[in-house]
C-alpha positions as CSV (number, residue, x, y, z in Angstrom):
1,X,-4.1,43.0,12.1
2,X,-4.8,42.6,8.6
3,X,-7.3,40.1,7.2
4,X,-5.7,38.4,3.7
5,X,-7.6,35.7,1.5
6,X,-7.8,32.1,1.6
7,X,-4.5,30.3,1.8
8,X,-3.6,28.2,-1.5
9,X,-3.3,24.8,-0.6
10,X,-0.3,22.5,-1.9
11,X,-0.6,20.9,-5.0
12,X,-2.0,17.5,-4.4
13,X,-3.4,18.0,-1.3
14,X,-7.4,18.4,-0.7
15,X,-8.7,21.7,0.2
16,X,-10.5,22.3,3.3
17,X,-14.1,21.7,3.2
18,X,-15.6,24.9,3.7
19,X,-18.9,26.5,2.5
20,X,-17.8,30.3,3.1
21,X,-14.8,32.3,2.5
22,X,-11.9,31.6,4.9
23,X,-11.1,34.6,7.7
24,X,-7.7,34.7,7.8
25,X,-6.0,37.4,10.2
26,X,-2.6,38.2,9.9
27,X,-0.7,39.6,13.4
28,X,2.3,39.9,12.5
29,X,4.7,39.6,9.0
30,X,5.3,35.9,8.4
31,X,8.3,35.7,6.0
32,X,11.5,34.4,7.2
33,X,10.3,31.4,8.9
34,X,11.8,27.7,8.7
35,X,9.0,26.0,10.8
36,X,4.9,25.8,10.6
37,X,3.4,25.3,14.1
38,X,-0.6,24.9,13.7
39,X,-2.2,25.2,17.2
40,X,-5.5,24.6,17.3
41,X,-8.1,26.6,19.4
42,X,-11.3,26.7,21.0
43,X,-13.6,27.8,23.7
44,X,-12.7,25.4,25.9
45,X,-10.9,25.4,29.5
46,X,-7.7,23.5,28.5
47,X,-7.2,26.2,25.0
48,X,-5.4,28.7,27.5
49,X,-2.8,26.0,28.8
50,X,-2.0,24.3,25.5
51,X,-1.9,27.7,24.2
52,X,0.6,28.5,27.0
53,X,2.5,24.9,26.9
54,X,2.7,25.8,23.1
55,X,4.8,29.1,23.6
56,X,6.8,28.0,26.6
57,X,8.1,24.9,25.7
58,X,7.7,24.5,22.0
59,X,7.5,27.5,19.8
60,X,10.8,29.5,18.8
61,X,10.6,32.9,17.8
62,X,13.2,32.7,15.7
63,X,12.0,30.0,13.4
64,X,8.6,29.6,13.5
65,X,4.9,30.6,12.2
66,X,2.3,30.0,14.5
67,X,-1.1,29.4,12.8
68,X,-3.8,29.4,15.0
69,X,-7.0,27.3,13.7
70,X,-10.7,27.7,14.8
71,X,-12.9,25.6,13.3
72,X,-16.3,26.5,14.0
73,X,-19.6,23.7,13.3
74,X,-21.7,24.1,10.2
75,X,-25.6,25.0,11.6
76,X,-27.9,22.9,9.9
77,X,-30.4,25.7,8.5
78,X,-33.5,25.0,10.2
79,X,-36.6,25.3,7.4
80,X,-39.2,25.8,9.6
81,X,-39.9,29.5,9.0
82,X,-40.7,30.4,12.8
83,X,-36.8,28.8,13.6
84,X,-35.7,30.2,10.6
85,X,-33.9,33.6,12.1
86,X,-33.3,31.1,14.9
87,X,-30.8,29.4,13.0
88,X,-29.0,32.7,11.4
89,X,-28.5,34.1,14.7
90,X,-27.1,31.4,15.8
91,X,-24.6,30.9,12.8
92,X,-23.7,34.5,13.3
93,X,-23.3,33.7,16.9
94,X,-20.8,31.0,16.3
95,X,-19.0,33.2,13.8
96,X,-18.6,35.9,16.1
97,X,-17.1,33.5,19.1
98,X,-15.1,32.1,16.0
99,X,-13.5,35.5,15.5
100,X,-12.9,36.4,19.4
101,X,-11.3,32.9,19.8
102,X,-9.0,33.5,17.3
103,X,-8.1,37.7,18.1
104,X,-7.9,36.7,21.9
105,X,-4.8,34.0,21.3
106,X,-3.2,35.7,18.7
107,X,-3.0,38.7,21.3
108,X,-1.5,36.3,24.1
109,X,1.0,35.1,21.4
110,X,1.8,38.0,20.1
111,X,2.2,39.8,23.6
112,X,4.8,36.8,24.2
113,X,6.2,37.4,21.6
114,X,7.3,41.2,22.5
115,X,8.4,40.5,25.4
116,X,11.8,39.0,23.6
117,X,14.2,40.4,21.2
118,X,12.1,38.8,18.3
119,X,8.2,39.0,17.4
120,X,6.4,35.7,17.0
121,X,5.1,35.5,13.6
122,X,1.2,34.7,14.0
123,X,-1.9,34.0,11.4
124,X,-5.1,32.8,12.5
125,X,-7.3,31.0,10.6
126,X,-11.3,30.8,11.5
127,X,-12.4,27.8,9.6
128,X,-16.0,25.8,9.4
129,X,-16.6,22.4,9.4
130,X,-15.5,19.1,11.5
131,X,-12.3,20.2,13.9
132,X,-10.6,16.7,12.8
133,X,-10.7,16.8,9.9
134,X,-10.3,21.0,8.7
135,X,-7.0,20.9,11.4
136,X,-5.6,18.1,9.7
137,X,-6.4,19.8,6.4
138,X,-5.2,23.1,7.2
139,X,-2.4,21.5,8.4
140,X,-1.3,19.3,5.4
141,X,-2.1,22.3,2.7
142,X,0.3,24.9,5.1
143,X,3.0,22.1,5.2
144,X,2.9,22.4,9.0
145,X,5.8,20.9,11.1
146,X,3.6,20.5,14.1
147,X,-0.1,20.1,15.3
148,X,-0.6,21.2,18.8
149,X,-4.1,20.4,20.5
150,X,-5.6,20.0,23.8
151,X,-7.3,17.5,25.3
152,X,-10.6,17.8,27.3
153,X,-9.7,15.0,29.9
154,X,-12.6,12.6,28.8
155,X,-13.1,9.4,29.5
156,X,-12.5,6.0,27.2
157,X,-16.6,5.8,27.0
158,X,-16.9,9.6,26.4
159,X,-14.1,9.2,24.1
160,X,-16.2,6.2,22.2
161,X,-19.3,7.3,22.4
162,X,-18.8,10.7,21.1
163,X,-15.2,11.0,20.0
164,X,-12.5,12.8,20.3
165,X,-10.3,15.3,18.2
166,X,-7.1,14.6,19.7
167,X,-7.3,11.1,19.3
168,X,-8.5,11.5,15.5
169,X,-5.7,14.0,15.0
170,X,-3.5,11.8,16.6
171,X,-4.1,8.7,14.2
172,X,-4.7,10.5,11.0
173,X,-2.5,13.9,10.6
174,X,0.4,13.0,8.4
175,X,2.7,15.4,10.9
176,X,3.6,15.4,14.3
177,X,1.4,15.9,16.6
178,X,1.7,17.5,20.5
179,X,-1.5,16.6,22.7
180,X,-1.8,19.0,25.9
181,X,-3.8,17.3,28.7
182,X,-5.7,19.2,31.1
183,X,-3.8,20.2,34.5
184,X,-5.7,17.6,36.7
185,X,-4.2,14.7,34.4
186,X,-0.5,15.4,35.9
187,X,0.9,12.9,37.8
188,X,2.0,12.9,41.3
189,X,5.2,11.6,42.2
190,X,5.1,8.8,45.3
């Protein structure tokens, strides 16, 4: 594992918005690939199957780069000197779950990826800001062929009230995009 700097972004497209340096982790060589495949991870239940659905039914090892984004939220520094070290422990919390997110599925992908004649080619990318909008960034400034995201399974008023970054993804990436529902959202045949 080797940790490289930021990635240049394309000309004419907007940089991430990020207000610290860029960890990005490098499993594996990534030349010789035809195809960018950008799967987005988090802490969440359904990361593990969409990560899974992802290498089983999408991702070639002969072709592709799989960049695995984390995008972590931006603590507000609380100025209020008693919550003060409140607020860095916290933001070094969140960096350090950042950083096992991203080691813990580019081990699963990369353990998939010996078990055939070719290694999957693997970079993961810890990022800060809003998940919409840094994975679509990301995305657009690694020229990637393919989003691949999960969904959390909520409802149309969750998704109102609250949002959802599938359904942002969906509507404003400028690529394709794969959503992975949760398990319980298969449907039954009658």
């Amino acid at each position: 594992m080797t940790i490289s700097p930021p990635v240049e972004t394309a000309p004419g497209v907007r940089p991430p918005v990020v207000d610290e340096e860029i960890l990005d982790i490098s499993f594996l060589p990534t030349s010789n690939h035809t195809r960018t495949v950008v799967i987005a991870v988090d802490q969440s239940t359904n990361t593990d199957r969409t990560v899974q659905y992802a290498l089983e039914k999408v991702i070639n090892r002969d072709t592709d780069l799989v960049v695995l984004v984390h995008v972590r939220p931006i603590i507000v520094p609380i100025y209020n000197f008693a919550k003060h070290d409140y607020s860095i422990n916290m933001a070094e919390d969140h960096h350090k779950a950042g950083v096992a997110v991203v080691q813990k599925y580019g081990e699963i992908v990369t353990a998939a990826g010996a078990l055939g004649t070719d290694e999957f080619k693997v970079r993961g990318l810890l990022l800060k800001g809003d998940p919409r909008d840094e994975v679509i960034s990301r995305a657009e400034a690694l020229g990637a062929d393919l989003i691949v995201v999960g969904s959390k399974g909520a409802g149309a008023f969750k998704r109102a009230v609250l949002g959802s970054v599938s359904d942002y993804i969906i509507h404003h990436a400028h690529t394709a995009v794969l959503v992975v529902k949760p398990e319980h959202h298969k449907h039954e045949k009658h």
